[in-house]
Structures are given as C-alpha cells and as structure tokens.
LUMDRENRO-187928 format. One line per field, with one value per residue (C-alpha): residue number from 1; residue in three letters; z, x, y. Coordinates in nm, 4 decimals, padded with zeros to 6 digits. Layout:
! LUMDRENRO-187928
n = c(NUM,...)
res = c(ala,...)
c3 = c(Z,...)
c1 = c(X,...)
c2 = c(Y,...)
This chain:
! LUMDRENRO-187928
n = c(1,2,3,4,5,6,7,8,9,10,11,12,13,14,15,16,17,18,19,20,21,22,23,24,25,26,27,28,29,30,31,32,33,34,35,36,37,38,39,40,41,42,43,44,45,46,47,48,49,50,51,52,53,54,55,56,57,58,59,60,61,62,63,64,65,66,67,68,69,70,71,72,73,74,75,76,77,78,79,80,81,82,83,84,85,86,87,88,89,90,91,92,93,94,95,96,97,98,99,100,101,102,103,104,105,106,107,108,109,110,111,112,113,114,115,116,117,118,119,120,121,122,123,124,125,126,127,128,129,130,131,132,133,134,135,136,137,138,139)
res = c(unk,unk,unk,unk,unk,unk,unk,unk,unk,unk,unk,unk,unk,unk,unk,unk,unk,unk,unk,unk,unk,unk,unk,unk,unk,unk,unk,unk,unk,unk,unk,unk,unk,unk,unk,unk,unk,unk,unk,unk,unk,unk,unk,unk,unk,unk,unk,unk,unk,unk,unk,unk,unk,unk,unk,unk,unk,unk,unk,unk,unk,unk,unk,unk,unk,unk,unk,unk,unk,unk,unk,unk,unk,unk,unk,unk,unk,unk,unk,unk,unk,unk,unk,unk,unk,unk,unk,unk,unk,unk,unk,unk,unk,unk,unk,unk,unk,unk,unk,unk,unk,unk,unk,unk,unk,unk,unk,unk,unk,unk,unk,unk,unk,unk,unk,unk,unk,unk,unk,unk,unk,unk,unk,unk,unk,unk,unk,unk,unk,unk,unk,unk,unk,unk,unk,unk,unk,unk,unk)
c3 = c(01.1308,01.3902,01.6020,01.9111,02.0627,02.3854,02.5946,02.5074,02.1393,02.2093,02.0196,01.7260,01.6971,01.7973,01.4686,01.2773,01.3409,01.2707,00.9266,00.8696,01.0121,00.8984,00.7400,01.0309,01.2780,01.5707,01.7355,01.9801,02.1980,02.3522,02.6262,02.9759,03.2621,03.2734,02.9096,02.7716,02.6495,02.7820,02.7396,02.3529,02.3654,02.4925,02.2560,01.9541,02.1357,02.1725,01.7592,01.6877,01.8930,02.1548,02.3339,02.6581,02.9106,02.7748,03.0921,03.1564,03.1301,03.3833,03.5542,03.3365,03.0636,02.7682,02.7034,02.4609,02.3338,02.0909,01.8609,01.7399,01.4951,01.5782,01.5127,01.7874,01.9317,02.1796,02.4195,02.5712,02.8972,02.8911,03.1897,03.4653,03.2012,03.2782,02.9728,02.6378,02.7767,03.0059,02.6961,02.4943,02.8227,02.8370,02.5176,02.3593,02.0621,01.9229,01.9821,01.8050,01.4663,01.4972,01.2323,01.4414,01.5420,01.8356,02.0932,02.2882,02.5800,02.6869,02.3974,02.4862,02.6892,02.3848,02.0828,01.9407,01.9646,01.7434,01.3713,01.1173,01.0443,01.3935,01.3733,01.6852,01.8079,02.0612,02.2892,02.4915,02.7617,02.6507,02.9561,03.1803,02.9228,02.5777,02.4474,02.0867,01.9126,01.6070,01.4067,01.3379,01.0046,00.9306,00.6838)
c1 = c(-00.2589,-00.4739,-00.6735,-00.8858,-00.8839,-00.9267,-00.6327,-00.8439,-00.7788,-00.3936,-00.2659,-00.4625,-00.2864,00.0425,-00.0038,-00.1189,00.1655,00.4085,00.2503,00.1860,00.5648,00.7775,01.0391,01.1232,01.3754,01.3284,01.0136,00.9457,00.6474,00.5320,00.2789,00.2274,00.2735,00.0391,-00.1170,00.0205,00.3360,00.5105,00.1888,00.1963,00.5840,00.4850,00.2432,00.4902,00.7275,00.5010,00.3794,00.8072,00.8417,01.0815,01.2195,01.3229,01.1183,01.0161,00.9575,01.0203,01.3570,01.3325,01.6622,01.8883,01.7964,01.8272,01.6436,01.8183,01.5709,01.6137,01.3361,01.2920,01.4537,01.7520,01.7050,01.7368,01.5245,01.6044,01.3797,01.4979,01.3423,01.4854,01.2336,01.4997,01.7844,01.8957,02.0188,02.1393,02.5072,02.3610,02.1991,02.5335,02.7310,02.4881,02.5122,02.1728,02.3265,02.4891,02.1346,01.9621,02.1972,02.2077,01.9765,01.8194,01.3862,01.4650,01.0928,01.1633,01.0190,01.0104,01.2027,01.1528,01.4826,01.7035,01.5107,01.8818,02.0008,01.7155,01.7624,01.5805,01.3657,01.2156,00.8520,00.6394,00.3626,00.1720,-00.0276,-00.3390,-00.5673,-00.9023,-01.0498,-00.9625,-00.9837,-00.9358,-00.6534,-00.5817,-00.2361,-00.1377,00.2134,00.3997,00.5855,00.9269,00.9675)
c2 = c(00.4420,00.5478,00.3128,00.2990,-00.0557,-00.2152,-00.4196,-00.7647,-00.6769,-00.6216,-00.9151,-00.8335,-00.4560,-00.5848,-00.8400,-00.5149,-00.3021,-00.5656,-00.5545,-00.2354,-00.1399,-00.4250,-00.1939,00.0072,-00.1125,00.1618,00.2540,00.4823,00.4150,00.7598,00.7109,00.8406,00.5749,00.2814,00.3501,-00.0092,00.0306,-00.2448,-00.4562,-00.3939,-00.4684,-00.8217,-00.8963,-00.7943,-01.0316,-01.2964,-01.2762,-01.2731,-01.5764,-01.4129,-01.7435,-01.5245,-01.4131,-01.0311,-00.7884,-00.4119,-00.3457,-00.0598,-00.1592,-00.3113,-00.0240,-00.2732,-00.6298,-00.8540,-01.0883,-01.3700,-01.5067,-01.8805,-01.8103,-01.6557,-01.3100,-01.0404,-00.7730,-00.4508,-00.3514,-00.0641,00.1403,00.5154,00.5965,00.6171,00.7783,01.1249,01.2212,01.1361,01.1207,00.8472,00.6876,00.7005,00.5570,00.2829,00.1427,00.2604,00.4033,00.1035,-00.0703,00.2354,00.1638,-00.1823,-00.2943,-00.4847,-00.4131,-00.1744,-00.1013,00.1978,00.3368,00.7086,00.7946,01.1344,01.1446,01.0687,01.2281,01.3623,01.0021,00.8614,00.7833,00.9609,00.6291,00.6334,00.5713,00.6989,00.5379,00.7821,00.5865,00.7572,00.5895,00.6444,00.5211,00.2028,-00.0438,00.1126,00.3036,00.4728,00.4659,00.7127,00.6229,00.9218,00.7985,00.9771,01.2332)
C-alpha cells in the first residue's frame, strides 16, 4: 500500500489499514517528529473501540489499552529509549511477542527486538496538511 492522504481523511486510512493489515500483530510506525504518528494511532484506537483514554505514551513507554470488547492493544513510545537493553528492561519484549496488535513508535531504537512479522509503515509529511504512508510487508 502506498497512499497520499490528508490529516481530514485520517479515519478513513486508519479503517484501511486495519483491513488491509488485520493479520499482523506488530507495527512499526517510522516517521520523523510531528508527521502523524500518534494521530493515526488514535484513529486505529478509536475504529477498535479502545475504552481508555489513548495518548502518547512518551513517559510511561507502554499504553495498555482495552477495547469494548475486551481485547487488548500496546502502544508503545521508544522515542526517549536508549537502547534495546532499555527496551528489554522495560518490558517491551514481552509486549512485542504477546500476540496481542502491538503500534510502535520510533521503532528504530529496537529493530533487533522486532519479530520477523513486523510490518512498517513509513510515514512522510508531504506538506502541512497531507502526508503519504508505504507498508513495508515482511519477507
């Protein structure tokens, strides 16, 4: 997939890639700061019914959130990790294999920690409003 949309359409691609990636539990959102990640994350959120509030988990690392129906998702912010030792010390891993849908951002600071089913979806600001994603699929 590769798409050029604008943040008004955001709900629309978040509903896309939840079709289009419904067999993948982890995925890595690549994107330099300010380029929507954590804007996209929300919508996904919002279309799985997350009942918690959903918000950067800059801080605390790892987000917990629980849908409607019970089922769990990981959102995980690696921006102010050191290292993957950091990662491993903070839990990450056992999120990463946990079957359950994992949304990662700056997953560039554990790429040896990542399963082999990682998808990647590369984020670029076209301009102020309108962005364009690729998915990297695994091998």
């Amino acid at each position: 997939m590769h798409k050029q949309f604008t943040l008004d359409e955001i709900g629309q691609v978040a509903a896309e890639l939840l079709q289009e990636l419904q067999h993948f539990n982890v995925w890595a959102f690549d994107a330099a700061m300010g380029s929507g990640k954590t804007t996209l994350i929300h919508a996904i959120c919002d279309l799985l019914q997350v009942t918690d509030v959903v918000g950067s988990p800059t801080f605390s690392i790892i987000n917990e959130y629980q849908t409607k129906n019970g089922k769990i998702i990981y959102h995980l912010d690696l921006y102010r990790i050191k290292d993957e030792e950091e990662a491993i010390q903070a839990g990450v891993e056992e999120v990463l294999y946990s079957g359950e849908l994992c949304l990662i951002e700056w997953p560039g600071k554990i790429t040896g920690l990542l399963p082999d089913d990682t998808v990647y979806l590369h984020i670029e600001a076209v301009n102020e409003t309108t962005r364009r994603i690729t998915i990297e699929y695994p091998n």
